[in-house]
Each structure stands twice: as C-alpha cells, then as structure tokens.
N, C-alpha and C positions, 0 to 999 in steps of 0.2 A: 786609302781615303776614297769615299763615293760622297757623290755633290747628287743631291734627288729634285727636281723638278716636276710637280704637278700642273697638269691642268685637265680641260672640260668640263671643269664644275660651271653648272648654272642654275636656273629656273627651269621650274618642269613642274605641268604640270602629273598629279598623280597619276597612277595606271603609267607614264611617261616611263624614256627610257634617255638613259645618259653614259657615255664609256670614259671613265678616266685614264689618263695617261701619266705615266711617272717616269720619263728621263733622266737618266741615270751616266754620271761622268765618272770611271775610276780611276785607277793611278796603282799598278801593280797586279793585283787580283782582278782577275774577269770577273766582268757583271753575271756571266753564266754559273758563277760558285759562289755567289751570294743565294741565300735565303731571303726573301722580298715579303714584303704584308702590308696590307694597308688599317689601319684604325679612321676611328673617324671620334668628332666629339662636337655634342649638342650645345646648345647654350645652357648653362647653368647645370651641366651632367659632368661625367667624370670621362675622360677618353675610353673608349671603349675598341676590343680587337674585333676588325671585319673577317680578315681571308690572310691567308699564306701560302707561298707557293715555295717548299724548299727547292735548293738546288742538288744537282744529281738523281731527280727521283725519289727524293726522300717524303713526296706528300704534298698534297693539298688539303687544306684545312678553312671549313665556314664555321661562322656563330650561327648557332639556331637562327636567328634571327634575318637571316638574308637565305639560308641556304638555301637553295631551289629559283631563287631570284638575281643573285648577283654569280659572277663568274669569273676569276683570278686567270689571266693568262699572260704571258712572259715574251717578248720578240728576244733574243740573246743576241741577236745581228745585230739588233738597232736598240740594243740596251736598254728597251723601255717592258717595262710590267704595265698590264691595264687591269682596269679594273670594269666588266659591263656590267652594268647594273639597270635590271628591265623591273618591270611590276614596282616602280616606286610608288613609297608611300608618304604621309608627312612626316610620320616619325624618323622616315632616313634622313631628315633636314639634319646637316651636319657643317663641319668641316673636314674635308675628308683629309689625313694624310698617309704618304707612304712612304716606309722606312729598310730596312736592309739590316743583311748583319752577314758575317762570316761560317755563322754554325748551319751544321747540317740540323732538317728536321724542323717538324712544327714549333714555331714560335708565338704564344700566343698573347708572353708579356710584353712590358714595353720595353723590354731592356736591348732595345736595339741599336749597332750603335749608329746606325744615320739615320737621319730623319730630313724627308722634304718641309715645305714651308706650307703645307696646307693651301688646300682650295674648295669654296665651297660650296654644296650644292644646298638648293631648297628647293622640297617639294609642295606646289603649293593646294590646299582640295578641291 
C-alpha cells in the first residue's frame, strides 16, 4: 500500500518557476522500487502523462510537451518525488497529480495503482 501526498502547487506567474512535491507513505515495498509519475489535467481536458521516474534505473521519461522545462527527481530517503517545473506557461495550468506503481520501466498510462489527491497550479500571462 503507498498513501501519495502532493503539494506546492500555486499561482505563478508565466516564465515563473514552481517544484512539486509528492510524499510518499508505504507499508511493505520501499518507496525506492516503486516507479513514480506525475500527470496533470486541465479543466475541461482529459488527464494527461507529464514525467516518470522508474525505479532501479529503468528511465526517465518527458511529454514533448514539458521536456527541456520540467525535471522528475526522486529523494528515496525521504520518500518524496518532485516535480521542478521552470519556464511556465498558461497552458501548464493544471491539477497536477502524482502516482506510483510496482512495475519496472516507463509508465506512461494511467494504470497506476496509487494515486495522490491532486494540487493545483496556475499559470497566469
């Protein structure tokens, strides 16, 4: 069982920069052998996959669409995935969430099975 916790979503304005954090509680399996990702989802859109960080070295993985701007990084100490996200735009206006799963390797569906509660950001122009 993993419990997911987001936060540092806010206001920013564009060109701004904002780091997400996703605290992570398990029960059995180390947070270090989970595979971690964040999605995010607009209003009135469909969720969509941001980044992935598998565990053991199996990869990190962007959407076109952030790559070169956002940056997936993992504490295993302190069981939190972040998420920095610099060169915002409006269209990153979201709610961002971040989820986990046991498999090795890029995950880029939703079939993961924890899921945080969402936090959200807006960028505003």
């Amino acid at each position: 069982q993993v419990q997911l916790v987001e936060s540092g979503g806010g206001l920013v304005q564009a060109g701004g920069s904002l780091r997400l954090s996703c605290a992570a509680s398990t029960s059995g399996r180390t947070f270090s052998m989970y595979t971690v990702g964040w999605f995010r989802q607009a209003p009135g859109k469909e969720r969509e996959f941001v980044s992935s960080n598998s565990w053991g070295g199996g990869g990190t993985y962007y959407a076109d669409s952030v790559k070169g701007r956002f940056t997936i990084s993992r504490d295993n100490a302190k069981n939190t995935v972040y998420l920095q996200m610099n060169s915002l735009k409006p269209e990153d206006t979201a709610v961002y969430y971040c989820a986990a799963d046991s498999r090795y390797g890029t995950i880029r569906s939703f079939s993961y099975d924890y899921w945080g509660q969402g936090t959200q950001v807006t960028v505003s122009s």
